[in-house]
LUMLUMDREN-2810 file (N, C-alpha, C; in Angstrom, 1 decimal):
<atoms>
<atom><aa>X</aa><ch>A</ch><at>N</at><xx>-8.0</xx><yy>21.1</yy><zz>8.4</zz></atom>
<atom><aa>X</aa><ch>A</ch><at>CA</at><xx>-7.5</xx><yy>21.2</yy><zz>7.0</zz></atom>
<atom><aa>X</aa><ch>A</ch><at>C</at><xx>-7.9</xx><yy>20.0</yy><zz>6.2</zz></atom>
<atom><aa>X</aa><ch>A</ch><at>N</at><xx>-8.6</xx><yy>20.1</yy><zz>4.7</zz></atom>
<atom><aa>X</aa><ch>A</ch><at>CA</at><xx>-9.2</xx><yy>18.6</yy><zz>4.5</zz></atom>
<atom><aa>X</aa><ch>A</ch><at>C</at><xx>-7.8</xx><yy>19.1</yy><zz>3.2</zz></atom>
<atom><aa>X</aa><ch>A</ch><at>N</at><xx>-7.9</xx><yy>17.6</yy><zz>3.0</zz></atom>
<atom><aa>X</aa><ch>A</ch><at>CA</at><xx>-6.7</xx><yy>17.1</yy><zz>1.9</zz></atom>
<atom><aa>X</aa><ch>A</ch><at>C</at><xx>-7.2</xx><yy>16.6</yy><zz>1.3</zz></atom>
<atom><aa>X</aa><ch>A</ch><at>N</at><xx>-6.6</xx><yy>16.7</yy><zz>-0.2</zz></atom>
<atom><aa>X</aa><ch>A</ch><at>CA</at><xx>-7.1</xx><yy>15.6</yy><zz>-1.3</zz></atom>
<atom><aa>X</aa><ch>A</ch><at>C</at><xx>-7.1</xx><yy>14.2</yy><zz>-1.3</zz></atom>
<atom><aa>X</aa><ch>A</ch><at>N</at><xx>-8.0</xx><yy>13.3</yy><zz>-1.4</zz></atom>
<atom><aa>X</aa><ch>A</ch><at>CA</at><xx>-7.1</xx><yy>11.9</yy><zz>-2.0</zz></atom>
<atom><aa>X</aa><ch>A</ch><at>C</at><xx>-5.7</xx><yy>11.4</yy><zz>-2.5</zz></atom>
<atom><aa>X</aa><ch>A</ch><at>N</at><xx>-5.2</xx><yy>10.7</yy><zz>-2.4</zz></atom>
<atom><aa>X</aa><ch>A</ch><at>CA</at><xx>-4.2</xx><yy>10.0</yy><zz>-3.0</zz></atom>
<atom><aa>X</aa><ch>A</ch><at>C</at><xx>-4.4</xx><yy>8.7</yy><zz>-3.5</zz></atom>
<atom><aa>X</aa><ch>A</ch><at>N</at><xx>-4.6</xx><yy>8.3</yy><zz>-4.8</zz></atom>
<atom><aa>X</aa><ch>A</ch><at>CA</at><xx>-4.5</xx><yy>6.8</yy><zz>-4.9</zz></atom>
<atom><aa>X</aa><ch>A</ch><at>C</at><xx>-3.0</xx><yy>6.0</yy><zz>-5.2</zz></atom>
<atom><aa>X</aa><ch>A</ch><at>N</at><xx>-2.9</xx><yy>5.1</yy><zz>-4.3</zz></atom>
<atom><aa>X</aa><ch>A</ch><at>CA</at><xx>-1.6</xx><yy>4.4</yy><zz>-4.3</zz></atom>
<atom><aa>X</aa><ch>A</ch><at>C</at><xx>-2.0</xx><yy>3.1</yy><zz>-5.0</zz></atom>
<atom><aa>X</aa><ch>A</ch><at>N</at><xx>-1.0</xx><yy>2.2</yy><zz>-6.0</zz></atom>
<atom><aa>X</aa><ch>A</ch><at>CA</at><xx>-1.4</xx><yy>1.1</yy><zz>-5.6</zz></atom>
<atom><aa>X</aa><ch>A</ch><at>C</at><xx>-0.3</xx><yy>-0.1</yy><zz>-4.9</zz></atom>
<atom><aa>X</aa><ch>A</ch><at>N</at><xx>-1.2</xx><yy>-1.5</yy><zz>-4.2</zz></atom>
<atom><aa>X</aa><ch>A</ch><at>CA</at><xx>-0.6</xx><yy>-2.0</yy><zz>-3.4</zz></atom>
<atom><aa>X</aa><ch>A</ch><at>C</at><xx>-0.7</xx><yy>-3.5</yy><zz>-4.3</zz></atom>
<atom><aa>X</aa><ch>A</ch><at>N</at><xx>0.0</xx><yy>-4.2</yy><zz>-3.3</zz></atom>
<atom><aa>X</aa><ch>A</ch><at>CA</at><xx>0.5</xx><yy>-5.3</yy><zz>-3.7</zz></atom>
<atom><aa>X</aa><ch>A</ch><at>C</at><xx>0.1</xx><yy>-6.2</yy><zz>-2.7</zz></atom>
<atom><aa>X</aa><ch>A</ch><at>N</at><xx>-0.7</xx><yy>-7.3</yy><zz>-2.8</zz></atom>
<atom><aa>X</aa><ch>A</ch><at>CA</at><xx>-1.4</xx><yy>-8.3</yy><zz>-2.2</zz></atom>
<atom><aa>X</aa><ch>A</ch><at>C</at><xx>-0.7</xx><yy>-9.3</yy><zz>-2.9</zz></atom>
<atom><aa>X</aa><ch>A</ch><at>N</at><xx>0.1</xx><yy>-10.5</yy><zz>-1.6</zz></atom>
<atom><aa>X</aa><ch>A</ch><at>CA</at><xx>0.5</xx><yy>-11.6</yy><zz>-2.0</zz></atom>
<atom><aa>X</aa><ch>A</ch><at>C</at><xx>0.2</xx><yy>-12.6</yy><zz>-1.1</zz></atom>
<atom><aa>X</aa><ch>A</ch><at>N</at><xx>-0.5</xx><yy>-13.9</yy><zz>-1.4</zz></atom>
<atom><aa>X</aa><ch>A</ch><at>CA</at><xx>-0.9</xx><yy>-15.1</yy><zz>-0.9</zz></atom>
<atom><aa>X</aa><ch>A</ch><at>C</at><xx>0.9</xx><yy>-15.9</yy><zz>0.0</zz></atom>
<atom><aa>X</aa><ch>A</ch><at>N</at><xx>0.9</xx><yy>-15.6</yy><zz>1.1</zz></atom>
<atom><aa>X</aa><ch>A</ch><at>CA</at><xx>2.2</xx><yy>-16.1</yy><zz>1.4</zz></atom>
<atom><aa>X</aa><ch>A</ch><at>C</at><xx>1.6</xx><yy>-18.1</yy><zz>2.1</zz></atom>
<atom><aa>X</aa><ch>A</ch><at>N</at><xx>2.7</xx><yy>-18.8</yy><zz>2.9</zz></atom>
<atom><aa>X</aa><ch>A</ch><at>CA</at><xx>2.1</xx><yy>-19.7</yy><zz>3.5</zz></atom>
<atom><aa>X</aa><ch>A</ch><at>C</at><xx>0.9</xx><yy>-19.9</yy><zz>4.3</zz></atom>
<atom><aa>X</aa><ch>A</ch><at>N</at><xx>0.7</xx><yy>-18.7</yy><zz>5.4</zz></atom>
<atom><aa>X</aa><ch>A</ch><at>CA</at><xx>-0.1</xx><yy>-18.7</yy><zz>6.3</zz></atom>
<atom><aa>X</aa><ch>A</ch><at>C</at><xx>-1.0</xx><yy>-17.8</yy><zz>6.2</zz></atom>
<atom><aa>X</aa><ch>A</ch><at>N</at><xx>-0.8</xx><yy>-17.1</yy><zz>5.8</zz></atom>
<atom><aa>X</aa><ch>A</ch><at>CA</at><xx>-1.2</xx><yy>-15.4</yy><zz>5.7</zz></atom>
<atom><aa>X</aa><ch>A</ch><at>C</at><xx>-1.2</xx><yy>-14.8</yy><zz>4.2</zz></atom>
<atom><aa>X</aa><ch>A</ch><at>N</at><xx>-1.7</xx><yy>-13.4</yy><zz>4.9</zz></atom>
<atom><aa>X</aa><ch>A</ch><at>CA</at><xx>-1.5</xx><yy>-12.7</yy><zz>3.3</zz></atom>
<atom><aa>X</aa><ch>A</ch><at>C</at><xx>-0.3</xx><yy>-11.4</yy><zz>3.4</zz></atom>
<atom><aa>X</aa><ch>A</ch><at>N</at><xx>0.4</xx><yy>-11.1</yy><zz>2.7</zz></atom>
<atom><aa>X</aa><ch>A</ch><at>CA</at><xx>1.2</xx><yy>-9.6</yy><zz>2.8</zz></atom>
<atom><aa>X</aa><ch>A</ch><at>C</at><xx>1.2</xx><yy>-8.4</yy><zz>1.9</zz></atom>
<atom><aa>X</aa><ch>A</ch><at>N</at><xx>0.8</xx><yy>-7.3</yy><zz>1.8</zz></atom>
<atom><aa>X</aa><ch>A</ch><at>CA</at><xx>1.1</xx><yy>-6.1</yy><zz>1.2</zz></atom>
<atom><aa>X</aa><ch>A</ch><at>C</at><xx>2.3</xx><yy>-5.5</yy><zz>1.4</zz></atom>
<atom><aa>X</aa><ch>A</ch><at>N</at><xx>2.1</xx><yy>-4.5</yy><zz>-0.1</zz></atom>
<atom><aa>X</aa><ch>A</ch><at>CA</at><xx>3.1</xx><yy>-3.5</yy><zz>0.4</zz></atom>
<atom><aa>X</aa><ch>A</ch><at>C</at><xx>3.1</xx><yy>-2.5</yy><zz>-1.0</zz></atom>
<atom><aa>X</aa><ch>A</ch><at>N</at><xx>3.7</xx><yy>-1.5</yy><zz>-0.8</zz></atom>
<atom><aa>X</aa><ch>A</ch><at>CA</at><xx>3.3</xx><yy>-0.3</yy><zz>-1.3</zz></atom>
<atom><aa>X</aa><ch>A</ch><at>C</at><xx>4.5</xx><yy>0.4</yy><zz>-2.7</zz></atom>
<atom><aa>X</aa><ch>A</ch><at>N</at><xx>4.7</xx><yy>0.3</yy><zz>-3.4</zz></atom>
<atom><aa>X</aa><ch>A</ch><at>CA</at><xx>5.6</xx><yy>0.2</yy><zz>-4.3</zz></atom>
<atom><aa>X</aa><ch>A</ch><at>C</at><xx>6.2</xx><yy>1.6</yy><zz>-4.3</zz></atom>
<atom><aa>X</aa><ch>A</ch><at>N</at><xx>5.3</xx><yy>2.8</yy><zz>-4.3</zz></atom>
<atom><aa>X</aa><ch>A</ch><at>CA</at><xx>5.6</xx><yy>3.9</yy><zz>-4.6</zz></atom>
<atom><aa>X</aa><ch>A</ch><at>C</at><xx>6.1</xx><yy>4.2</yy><zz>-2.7</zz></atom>
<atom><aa>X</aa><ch>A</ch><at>N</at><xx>5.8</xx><yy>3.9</yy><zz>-1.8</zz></atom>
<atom><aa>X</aa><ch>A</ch><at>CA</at><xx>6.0</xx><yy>4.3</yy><zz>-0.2</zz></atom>
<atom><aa>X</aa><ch>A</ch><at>C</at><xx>6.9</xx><yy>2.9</yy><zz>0.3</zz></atom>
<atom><aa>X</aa><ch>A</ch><at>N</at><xx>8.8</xx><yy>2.9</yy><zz>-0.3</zz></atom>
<atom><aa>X</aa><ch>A</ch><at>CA</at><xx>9.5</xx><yy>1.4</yy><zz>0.1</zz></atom>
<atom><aa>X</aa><ch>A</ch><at>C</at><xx>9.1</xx><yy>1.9</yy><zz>1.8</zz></atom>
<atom><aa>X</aa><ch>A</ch><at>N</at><xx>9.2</xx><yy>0.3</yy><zz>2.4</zz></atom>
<atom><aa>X</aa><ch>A</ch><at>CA</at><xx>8.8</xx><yy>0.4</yy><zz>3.8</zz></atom>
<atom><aa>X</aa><ch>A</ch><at>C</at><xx>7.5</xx><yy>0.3</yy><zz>4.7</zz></atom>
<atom><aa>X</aa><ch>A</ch><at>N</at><xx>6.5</xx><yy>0.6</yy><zz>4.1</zz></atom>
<atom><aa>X</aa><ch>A</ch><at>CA</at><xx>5.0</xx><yy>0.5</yy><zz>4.2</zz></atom>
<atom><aa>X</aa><ch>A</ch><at>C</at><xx>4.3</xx><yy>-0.8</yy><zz>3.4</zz></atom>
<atom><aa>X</aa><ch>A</ch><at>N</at><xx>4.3</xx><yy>-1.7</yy><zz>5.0</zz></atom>
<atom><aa>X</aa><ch>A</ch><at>CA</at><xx>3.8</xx><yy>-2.9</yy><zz>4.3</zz></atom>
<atom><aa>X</aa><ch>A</ch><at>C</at><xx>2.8</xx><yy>-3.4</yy><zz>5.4</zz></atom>
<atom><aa>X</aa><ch>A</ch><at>N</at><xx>2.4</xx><yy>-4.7</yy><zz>5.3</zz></atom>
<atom><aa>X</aa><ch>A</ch><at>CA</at><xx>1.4</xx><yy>-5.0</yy><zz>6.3</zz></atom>
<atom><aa>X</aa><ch>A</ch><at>C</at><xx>0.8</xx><yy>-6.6</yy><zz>6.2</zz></atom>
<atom><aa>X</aa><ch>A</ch><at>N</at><xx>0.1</xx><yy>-7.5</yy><zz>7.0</zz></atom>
<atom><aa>X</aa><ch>A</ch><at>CA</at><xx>0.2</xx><yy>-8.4</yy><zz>6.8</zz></atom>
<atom><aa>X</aa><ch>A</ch><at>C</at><xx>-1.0</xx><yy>-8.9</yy><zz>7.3</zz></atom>
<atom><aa>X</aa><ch>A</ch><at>N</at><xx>-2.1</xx><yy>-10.0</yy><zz>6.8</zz></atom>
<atom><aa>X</aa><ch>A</ch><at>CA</at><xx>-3.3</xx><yy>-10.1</yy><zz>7.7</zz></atom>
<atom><aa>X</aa><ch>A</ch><at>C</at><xx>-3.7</xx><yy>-11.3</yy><zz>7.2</zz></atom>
<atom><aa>X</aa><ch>A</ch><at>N</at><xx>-4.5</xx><yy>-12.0</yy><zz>8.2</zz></atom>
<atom><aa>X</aa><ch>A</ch><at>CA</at><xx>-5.4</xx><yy>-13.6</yy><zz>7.8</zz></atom>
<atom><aa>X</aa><ch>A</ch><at>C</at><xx>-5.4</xx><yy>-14.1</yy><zz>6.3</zz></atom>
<atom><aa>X</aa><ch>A</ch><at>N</at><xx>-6.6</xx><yy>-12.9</yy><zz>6.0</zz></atom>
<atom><aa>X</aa><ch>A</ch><at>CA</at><xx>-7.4</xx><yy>-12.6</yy><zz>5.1</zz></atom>
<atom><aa>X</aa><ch>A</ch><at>C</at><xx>-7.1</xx><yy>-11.6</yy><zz>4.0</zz></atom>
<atom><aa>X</aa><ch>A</ch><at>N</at><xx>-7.2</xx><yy>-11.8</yy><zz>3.0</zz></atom>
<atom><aa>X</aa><ch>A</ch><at>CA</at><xx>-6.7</xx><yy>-10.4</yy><zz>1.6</zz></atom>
<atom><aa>X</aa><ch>A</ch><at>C</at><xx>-7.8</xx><yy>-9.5</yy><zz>2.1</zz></atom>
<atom><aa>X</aa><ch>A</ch><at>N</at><xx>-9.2</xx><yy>-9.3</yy><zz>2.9</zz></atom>
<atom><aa>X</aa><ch>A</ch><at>CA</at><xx>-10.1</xx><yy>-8.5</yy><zz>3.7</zz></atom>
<atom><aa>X</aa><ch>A</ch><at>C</at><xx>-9.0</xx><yy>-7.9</yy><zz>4.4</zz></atom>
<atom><aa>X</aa><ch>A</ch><at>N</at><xx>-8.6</xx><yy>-8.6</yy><zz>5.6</zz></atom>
<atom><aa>X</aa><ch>A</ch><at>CA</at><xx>-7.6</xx><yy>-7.9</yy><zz>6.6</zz></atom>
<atom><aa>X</aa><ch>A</ch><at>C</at><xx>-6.8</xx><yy>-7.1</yy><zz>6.1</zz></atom>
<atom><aa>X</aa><ch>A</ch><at>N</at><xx>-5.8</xx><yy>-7.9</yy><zz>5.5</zz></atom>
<atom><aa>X</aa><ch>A</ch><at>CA</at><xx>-4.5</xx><yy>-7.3</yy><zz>4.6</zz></atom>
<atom><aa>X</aa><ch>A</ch><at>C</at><xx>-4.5</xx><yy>-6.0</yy><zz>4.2</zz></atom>
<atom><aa>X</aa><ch>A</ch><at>N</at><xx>-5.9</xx><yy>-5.8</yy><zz>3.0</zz></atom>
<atom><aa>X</aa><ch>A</ch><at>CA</at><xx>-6.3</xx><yy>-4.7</yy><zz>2.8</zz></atom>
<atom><aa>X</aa><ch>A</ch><at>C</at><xx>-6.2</xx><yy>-3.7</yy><zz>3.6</zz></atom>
<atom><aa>X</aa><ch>A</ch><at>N</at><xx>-6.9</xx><yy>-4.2</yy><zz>4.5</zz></atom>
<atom><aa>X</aa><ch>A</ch><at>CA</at><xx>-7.6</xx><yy>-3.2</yy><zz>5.8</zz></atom>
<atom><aa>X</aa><ch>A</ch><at>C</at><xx>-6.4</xx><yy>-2.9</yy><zz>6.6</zz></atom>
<atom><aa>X</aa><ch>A</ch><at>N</at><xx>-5.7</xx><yy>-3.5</yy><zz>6.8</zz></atom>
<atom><aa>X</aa><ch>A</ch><at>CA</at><xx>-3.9</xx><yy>-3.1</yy><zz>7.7</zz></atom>
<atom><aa>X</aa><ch>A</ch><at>C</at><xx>-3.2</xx><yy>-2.2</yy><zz>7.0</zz></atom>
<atom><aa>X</aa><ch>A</ch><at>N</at><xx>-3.0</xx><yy>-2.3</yy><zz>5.3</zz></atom>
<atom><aa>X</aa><ch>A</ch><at>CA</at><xx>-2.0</xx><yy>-2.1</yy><zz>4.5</zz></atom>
<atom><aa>X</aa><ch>A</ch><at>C</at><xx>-2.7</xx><yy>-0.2</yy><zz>4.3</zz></atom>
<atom><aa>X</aa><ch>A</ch><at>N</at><xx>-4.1</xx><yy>-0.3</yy><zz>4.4</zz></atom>
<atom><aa>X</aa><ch>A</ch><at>CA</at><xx>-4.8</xx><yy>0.9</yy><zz>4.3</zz></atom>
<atom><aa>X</aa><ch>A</ch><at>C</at><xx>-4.2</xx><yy>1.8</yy><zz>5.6</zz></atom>
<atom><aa>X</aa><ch>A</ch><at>N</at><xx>-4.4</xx><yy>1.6</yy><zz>6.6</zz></atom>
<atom><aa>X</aa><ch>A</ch><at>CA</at><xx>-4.1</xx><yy>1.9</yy><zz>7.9</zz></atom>
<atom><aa>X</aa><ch>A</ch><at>C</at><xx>-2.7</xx><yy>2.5</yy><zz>7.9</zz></atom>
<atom><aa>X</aa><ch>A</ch><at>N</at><xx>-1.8</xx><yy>1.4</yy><zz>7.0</zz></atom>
<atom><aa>X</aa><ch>A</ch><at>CA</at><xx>-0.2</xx><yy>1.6</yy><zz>7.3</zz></atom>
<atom><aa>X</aa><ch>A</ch><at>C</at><xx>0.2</xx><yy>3.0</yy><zz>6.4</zz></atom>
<atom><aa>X</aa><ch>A</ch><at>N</at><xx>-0.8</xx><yy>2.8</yy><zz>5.2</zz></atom>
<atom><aa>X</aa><ch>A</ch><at>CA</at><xx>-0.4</xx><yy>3.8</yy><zz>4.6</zz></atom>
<atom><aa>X</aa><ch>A</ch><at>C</at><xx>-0.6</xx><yy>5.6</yy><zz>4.8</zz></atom>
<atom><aa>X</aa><ch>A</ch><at>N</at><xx>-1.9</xx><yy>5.3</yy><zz>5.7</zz></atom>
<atom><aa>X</aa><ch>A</ch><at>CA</at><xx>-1.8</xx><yy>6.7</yy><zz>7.0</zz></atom>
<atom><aa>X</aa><ch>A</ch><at>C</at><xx>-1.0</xx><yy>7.0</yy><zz>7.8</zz></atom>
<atom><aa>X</aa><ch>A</ch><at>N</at><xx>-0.3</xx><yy>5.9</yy><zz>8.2</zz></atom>
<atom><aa>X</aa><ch>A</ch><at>CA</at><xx>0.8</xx><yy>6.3</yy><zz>9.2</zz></atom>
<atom><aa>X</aa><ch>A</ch><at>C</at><xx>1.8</xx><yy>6.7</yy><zz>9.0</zz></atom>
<atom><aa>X</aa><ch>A</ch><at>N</at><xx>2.3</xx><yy>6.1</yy><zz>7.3</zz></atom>
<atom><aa>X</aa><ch>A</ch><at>CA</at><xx>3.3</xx><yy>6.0</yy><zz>6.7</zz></atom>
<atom><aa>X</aa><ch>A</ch><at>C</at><xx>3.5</xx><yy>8.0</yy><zz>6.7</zz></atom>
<atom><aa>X</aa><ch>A</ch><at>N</at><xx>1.9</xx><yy>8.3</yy><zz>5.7</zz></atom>
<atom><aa>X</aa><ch>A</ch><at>CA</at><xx>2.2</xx><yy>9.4</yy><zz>5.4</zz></atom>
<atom><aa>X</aa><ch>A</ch><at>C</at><xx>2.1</xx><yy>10.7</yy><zz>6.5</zz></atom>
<atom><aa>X</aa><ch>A</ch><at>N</at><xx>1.4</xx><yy>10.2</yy><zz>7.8</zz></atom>
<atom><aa>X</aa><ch>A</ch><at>CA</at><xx>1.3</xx><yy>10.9</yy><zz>8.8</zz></atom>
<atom><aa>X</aa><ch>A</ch><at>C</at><xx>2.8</xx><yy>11.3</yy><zz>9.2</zz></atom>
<atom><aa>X</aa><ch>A</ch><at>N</at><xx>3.6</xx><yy>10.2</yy><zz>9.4</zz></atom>
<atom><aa>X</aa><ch>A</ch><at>CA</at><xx>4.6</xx><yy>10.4</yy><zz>9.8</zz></atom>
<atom><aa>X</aa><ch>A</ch><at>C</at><xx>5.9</xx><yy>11.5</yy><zz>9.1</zz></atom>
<atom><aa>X</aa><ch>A</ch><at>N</at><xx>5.2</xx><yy>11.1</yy><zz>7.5</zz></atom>
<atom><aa>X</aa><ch>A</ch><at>CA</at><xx>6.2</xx><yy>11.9</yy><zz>6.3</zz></atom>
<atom><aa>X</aa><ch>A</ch><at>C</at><xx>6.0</xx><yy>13.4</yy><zz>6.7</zz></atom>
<atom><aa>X</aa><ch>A</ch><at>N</at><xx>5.1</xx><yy>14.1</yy><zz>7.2</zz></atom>
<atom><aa>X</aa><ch>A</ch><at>CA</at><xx>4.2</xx><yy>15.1</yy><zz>7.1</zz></atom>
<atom><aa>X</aa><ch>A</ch><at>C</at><xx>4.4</xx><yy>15.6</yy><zz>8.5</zz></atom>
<atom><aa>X</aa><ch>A</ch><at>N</at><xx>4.3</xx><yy>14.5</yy><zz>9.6</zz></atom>
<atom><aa>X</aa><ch>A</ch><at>CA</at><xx>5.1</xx><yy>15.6</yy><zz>10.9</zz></atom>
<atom><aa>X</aa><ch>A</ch><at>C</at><xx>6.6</xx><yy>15.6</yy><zz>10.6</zz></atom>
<atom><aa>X</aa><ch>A</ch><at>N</at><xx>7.6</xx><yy>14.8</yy><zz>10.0</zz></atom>
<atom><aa>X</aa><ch>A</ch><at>CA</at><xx>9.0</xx><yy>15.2</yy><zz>9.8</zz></atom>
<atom><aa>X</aa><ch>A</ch><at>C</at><xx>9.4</xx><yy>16.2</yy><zz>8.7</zz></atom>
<atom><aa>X</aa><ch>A</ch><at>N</at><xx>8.5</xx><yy>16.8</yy><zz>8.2</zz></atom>
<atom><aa>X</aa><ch>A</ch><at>CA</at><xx>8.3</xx><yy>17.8</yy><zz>7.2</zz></atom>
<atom><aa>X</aa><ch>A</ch><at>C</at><xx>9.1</xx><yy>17.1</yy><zz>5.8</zz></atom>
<atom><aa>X</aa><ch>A</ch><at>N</at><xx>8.8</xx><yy>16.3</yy><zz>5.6</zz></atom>
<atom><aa>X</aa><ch>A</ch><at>CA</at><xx>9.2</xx><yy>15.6</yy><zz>4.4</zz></atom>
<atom><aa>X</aa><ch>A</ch><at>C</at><xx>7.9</xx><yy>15.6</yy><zz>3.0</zz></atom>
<atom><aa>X</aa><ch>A</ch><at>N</at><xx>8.7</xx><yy>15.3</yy><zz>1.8</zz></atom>
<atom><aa>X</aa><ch>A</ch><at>CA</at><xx>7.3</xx><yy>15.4</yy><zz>1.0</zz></atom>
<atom><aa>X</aa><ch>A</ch><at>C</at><xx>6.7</xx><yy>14.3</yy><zz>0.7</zz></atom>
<atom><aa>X</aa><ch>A</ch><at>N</at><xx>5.7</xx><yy>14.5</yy><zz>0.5</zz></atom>
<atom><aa>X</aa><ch>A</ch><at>CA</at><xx>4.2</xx><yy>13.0</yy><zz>0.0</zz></atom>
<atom><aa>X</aa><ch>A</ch><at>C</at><xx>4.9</xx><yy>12.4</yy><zz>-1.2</zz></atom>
<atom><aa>X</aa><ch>A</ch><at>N</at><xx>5.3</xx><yy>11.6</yy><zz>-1.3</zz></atom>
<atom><aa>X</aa><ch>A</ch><at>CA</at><xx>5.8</xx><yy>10.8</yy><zz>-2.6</zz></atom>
<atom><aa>X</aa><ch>A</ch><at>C</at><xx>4.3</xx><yy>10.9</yy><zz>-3.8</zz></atom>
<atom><aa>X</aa><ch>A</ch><at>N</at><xx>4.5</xx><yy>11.0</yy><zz>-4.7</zz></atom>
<atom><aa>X</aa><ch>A</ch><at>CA</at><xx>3.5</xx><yy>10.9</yy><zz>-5.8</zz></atom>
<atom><aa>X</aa><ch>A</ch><at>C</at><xx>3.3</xx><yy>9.7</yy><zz>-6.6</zz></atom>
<atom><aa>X</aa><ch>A</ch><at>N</at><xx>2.2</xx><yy>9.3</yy><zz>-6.6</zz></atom>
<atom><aa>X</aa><ch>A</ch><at>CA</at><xx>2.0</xx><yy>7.7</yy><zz>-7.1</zz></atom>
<atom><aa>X</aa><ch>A</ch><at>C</at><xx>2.5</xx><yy>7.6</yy><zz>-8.5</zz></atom>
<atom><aa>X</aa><ch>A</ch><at>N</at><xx>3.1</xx><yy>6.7</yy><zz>-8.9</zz></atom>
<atom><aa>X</aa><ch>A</ch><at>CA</at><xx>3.6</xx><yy>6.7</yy><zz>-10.1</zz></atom>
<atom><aa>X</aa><ch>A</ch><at>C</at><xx>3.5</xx><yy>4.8</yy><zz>-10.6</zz></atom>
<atom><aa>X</aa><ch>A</ch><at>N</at><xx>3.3</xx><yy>4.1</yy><zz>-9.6</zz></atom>
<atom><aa>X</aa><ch>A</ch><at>CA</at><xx>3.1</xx><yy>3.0</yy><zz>-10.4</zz></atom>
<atom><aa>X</aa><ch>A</ch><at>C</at><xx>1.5</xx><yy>2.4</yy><zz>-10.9</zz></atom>
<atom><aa>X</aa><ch>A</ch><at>N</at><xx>1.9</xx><yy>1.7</yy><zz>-11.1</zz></atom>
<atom><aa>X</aa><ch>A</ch><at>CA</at><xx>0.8</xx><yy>1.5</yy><zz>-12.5</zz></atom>
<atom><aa>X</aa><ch>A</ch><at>C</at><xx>0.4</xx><yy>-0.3</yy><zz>-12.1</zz></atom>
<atom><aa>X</aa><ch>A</ch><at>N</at><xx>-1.0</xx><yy>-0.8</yy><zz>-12.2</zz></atom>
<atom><aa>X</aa><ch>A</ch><at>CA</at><xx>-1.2</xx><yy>-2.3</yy><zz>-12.1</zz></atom>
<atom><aa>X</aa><ch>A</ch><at>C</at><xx>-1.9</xx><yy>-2.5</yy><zz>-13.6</zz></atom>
<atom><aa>X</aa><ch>A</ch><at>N</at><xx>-1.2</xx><yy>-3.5</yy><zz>-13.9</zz></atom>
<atom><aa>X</aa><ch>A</ch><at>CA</at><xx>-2.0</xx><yy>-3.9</yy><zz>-15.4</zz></atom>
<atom><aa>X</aa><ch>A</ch><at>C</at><xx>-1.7</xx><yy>-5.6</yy><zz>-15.5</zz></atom>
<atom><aa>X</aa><ch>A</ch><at>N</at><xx>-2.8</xx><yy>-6.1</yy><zz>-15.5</zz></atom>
<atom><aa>X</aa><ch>A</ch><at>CA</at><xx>-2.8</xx><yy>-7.6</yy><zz>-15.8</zz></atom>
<atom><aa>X</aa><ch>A</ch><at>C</at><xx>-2.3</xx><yy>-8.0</yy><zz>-17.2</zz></atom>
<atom><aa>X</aa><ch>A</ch><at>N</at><xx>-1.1</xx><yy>-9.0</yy><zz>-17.7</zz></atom>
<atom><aa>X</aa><ch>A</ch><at>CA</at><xx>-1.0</xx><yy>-9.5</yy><zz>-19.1</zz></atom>
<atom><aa>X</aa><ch>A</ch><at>C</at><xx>-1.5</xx><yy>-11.1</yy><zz>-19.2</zz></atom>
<atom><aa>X</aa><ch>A</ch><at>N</at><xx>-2.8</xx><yy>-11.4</yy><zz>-20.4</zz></atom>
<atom><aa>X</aa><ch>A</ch><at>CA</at><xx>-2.7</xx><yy>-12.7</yy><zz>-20.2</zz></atom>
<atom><aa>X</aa><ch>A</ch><at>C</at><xx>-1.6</xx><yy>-13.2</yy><zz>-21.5</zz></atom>
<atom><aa>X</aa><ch>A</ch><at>N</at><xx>-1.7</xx><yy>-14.5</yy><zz>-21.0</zz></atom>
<atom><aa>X</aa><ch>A</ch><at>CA</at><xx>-0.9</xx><yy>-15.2</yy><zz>-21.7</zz></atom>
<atom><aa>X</aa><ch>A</ch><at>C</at><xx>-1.2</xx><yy>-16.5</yy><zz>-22.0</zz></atom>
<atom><aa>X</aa><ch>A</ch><at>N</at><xx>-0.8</xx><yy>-17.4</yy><zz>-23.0</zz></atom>
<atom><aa>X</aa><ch>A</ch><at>CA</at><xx>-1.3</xx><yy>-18.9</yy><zz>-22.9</zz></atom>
<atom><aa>X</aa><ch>A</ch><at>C</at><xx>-0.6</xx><yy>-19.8</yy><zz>-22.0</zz></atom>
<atom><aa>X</aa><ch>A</ch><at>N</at><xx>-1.3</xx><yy>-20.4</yy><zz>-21.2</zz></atom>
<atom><aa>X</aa><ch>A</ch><at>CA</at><xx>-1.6</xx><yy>-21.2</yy><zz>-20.3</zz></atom>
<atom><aa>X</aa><ch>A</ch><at>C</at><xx>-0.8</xx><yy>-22.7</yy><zz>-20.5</zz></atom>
</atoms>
């Protein structure tokens, strides 16, 4: 059965050591890596599992609803 895309967006934060994601529209699906490369790449992964799992418990796909928009401001 092929399925459509979904685009989510995620949240990349510079912590101490590492980097962390997480998923605004999916609370719970997060992920953590070296590198904002990694990060990416885990937080991608988590969010397969996330929905794998929504989908064998016969639950529904949450629908993307948040939104990223940069504001500048003076400095």
């Amino acid at each position: 059965m092929k399925r459509h895309k979904i685009r989510y967006a995620i949240v990349i934060e510079k912590e101490k050591s590492n980097y962390a994601a997480y998923v605004p529209d999916l609370p719970g699906c997060v992920a953590t890596g070296q590198t904002r490369e990694e990060t990416e790449q885990q937080i991608r992964q988590a969010i397969e599992m996330h929905l794998r799992g929504l989908r064998e418990d016969g639950l529904p796909i949450p629908e993307p609803v948040s939104h990223v928009e940069y504001v500048d401001v003076p400095a």
